[in-house]
N, C-alpha and C positions, 0 to 999 in steps of 0.2 A: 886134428880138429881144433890146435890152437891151443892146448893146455901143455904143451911142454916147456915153457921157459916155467909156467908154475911146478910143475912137477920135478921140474932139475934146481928147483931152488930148494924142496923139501932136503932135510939133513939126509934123511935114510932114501932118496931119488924115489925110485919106482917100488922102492920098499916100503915106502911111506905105508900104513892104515888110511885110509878113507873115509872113516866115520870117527866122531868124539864118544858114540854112544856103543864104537865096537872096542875102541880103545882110547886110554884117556889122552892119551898125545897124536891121538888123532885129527885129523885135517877139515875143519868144515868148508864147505864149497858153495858160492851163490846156486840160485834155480838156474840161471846158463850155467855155472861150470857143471852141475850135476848132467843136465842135456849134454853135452857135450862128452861128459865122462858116462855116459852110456853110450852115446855113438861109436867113439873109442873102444868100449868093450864090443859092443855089436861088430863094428867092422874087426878088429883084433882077433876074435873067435875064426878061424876057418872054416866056414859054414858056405855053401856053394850060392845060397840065398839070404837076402837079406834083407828081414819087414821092418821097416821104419815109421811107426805113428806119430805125424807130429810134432817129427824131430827138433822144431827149430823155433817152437811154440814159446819159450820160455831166454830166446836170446836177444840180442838187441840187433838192430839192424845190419850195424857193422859186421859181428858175429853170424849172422844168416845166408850173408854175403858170401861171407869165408867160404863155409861149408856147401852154399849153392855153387861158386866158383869152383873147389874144390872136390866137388861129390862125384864126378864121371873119374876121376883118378882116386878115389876113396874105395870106389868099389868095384872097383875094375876086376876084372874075369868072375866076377858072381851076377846073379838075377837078384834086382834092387826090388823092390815095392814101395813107393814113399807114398804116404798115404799126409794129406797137406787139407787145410781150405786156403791156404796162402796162393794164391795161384800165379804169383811170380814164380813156386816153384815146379812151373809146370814146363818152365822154355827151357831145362837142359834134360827133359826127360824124352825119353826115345819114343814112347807111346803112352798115351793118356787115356784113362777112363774115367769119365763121368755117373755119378750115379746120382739119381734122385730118390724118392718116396718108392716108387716103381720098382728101381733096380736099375742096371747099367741102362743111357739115354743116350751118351753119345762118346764114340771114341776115334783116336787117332792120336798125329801129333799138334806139335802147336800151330802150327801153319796152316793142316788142314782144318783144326777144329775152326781156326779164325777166318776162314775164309766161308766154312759152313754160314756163320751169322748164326746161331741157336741160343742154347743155354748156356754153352762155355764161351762163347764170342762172350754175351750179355755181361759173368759173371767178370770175365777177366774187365772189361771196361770200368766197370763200375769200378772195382778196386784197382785197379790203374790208375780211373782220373784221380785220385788225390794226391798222387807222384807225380802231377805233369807239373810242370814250372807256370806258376803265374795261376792255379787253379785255385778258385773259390770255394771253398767250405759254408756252409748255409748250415744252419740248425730247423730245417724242414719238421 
């Protein structure tokens, strides 16, 4: 998930401490390295499933990338759950669920949701257009 050139640079590698407030020669770590250093335990654990809230909430774009590129090989032979409002992270997921106020509104993949035209068409648009090249921002 991207923290191992920092962790092989710690003197004691993977023996490192984690926290300064678990031990005093402990490691503090930005809000992405902490994300990130739960992902690593999440996927590390052999667990046959795996729920992810929001994973990527706390990283920067580059780092989200990573992990979106990298996540069908991250969790390969377990059942994922990524639970996102980012809904770029919804094109490497194999099936999507939508939920509203209501409860589940609409599900599929990303192709058929976008082809629907509904709430997850809608949603994806909006926060797409400000990645498109050349798009104007307005203070509406």
């Amino acid at each position: 998930v991207g923290l191992s050139d920092k962790v092989l640079s710690f003197d004691k590698g993977l023996d490192q401490m984690m926290l300064k407030i678990i031990e005093e020669d402990g490691t503090e770590f930005s809000g992405g390295e902490k994300q990130k250093l739960a992902i690593a335990r999440a996927l590390y654990k052999n667990a046959n499933m795996v729920i992810m809230d929001e994973p990527t909430a706390a990283l920067d774009a580059l780092a989200e990338a990573e992990i979106y590129e990298n996540f069908s090989e991250l969790v390969q032979g377990k059942t994922a759950v990524y639970i996102s409002h980012r809904l770029a992270s919804t094109k490497f997921c194999d099936k999507i669920a939508l939920f509203d106020n209501d409860g589940l509104c609409e599900d599929g993949n990303h192709e058929e949701l976008m082809k629907l035209q509904g709430k997850y068409y809608e949603m994806f648009s909006i926060q797409g257009k400000y990645y498109k090249e050349g798009a104007e921002v307005t203070n509406e």
